[in-house]
C-alpha positions in Angstrom: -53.6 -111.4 -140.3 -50.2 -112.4 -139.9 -48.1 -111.2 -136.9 -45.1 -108.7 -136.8 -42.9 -111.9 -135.7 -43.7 -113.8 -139.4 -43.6 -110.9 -141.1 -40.0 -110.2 -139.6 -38.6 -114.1 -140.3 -40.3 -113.3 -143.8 -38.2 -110.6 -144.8 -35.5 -111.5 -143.3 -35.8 -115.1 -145.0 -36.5 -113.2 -148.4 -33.5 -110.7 -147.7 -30.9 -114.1 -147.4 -32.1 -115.3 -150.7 -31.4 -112.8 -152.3 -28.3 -112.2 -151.3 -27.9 -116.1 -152.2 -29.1 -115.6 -155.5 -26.5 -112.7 -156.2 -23.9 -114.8 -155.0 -24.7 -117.9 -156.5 -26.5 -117.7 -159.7 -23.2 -116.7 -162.1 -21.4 -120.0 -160.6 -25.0 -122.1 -160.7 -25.5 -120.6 -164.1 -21.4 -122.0 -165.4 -22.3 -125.3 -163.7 -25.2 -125.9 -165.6 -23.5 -124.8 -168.7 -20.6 -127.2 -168.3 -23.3 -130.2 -167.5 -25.5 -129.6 -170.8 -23.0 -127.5 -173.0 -25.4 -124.9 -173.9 -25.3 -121.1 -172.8 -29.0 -119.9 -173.1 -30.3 -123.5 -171.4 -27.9 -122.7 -168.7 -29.1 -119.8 -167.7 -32.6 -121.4 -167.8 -31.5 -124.1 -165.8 -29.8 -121.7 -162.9 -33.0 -119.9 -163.1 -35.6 -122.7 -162.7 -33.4 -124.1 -159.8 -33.1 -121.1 -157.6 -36.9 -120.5 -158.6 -37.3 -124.1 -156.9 -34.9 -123.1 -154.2 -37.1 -120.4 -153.0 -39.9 -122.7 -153.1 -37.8 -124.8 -150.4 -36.2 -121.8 -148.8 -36.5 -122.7 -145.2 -34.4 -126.6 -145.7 -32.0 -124.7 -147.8 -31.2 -121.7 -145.7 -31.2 -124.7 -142.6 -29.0 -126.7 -144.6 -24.9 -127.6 -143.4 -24.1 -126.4 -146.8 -26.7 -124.5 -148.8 -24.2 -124.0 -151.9 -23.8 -127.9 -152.3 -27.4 -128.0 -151.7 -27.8 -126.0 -154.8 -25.2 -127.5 -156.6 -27.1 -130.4 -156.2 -30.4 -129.3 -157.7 -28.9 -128.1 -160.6 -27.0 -131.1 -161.4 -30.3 -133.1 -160.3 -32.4 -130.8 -163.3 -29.5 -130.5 -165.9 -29.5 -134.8 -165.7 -33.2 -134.6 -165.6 -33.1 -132.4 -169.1 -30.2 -134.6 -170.8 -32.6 -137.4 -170.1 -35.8 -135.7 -171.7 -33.6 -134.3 -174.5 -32.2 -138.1 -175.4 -36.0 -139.5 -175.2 -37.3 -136.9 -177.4 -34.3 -137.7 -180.0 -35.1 -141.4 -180.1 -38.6 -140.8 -180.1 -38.1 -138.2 -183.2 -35.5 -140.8 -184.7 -38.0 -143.5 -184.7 -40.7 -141.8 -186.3 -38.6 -140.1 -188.9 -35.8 -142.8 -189.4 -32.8 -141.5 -192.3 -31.9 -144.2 -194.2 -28.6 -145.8 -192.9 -25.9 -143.6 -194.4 -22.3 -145.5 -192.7 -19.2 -144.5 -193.8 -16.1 -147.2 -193.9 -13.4 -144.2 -192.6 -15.4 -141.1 -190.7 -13.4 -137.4 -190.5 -12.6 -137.8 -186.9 -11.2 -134.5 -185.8 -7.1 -134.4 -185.1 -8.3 -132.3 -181.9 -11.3 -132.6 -179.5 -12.8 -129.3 -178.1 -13.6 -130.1 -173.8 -16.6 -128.9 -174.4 -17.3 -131.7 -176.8 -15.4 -134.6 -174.8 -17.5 -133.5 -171.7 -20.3 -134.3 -174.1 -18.9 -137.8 -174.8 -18.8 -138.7 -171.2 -21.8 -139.7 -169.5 -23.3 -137.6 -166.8 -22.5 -139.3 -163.3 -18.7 -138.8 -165.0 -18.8 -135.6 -166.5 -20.3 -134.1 -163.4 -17.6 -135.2 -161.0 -15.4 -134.1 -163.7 -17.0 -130.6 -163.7 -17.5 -130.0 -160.2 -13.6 -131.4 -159.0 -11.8 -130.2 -161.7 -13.8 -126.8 -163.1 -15.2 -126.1 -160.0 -12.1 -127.5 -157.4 -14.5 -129.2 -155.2 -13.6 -131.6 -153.1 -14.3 -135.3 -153.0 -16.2 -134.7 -150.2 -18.4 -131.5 -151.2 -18.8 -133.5 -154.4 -20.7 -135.9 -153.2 -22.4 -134.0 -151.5 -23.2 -131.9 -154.5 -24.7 -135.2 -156.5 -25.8 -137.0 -153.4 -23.4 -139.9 -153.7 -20.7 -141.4 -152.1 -16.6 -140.1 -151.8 -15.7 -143.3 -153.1 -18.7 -143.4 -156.3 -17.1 -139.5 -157.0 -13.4 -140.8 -157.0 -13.9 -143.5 -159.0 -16.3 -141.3 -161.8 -13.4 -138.8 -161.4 -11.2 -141.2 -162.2 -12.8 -143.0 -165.3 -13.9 -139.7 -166.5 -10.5 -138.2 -166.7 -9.0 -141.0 -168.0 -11.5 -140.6 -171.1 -10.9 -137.0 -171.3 -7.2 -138.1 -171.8 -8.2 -140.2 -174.0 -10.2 -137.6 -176.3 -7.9 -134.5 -175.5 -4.2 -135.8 -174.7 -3.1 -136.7 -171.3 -0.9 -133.4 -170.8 -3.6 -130.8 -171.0 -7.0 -132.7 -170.0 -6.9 -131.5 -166.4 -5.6 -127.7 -168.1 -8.2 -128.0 -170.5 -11.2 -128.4 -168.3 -10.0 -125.6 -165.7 -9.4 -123.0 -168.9 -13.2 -124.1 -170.1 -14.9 -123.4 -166.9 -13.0 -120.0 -167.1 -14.3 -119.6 -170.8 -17.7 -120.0 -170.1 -18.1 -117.4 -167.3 -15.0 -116.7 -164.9 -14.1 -120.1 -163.2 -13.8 -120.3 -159.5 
């Protein structure tokens, strides 16, 4: 039988997480959207990390920065899935290989939707993107977030927005990724 004292940290422990969850899983859920580009899987993804939050409750809630912390597992599982997504396509495009099919002069679309230039960058970039930009993080709570260094996030920042320029026009890239994070669920 468990004592009045555990009982007590118990609900109190299970009382802060959910007052975490309220507070956290819109913004967790618009994160993982802007890392994988796709609503329902975002959601998914916001769920399955707070589920694995609550496994860990006790180093979260003792954490300097239990937001980051989260931040961090989400962009840890959304990499995880981009990764298992991109093995099952090869593995699917091996065994069921279209004939070759190049064209000389591809349609390559006048305008490029963020949405789909985030897509183009690669994740280590498009999450630094996402998390200073969408999110106004700073360096500092952005490494934090991905569990790298300030200098690693300014220079991913950096390369990432200069191919965001590249794709969406080097007036409205920085415009462009604030509006989307916006779009997809109320920004910051």
């Amino acid at each position: 039988m468990r004592s009045p004292a555990v009982a007590d940290d118990d609900a109190a422990a299970e009382s802060e997480f959910h007052a975490f969850f309220e507070q956290q899983y819109a913004p967790l859920s618009r994160l993982a959207y802007l890392l994988t580009g796709d609503a329902d899987n975002a959601d998914d993804l916001a769920a399955d990390a707070l589920l694995a939050l609550w496994h860990r409750w006790d180093r979260v809630r003792a954490a300097d920065h239990p937001v980051a912390y989260a931040r961090g597992v989400v962009t840890n599982m959304a990499h995880s899935r981009i990764r298992s997504a991109v093995r099952e396509r090869r593995r699917i495009s091996l065994f069921w290989s279209p004939r070759d099919e190049k064209t000389d002069d591809p349609d390559i679309p006048a305008v490029v939707d963020v949405q789909e230039a985030l897509g183009r960058l690669p994740f280590r970039k498009r999450a630094c993107v996402v998390l200073r930009h969408a999110f106004d993080l700073s360096e500092k709570d952005t490494a934090r977030a991905l569990g790298v260094s300030v200098g690693t996030v300014k220079s991913q920042t950096s390369k990432g927005m200069a191919e965001l320029q590249r794709l969406l026009g080097p007036q409205t890239a920085v415009a462009r990724v604030h509006a989307s994070s916006v779009e997809a669920g109320g920004g910051t």
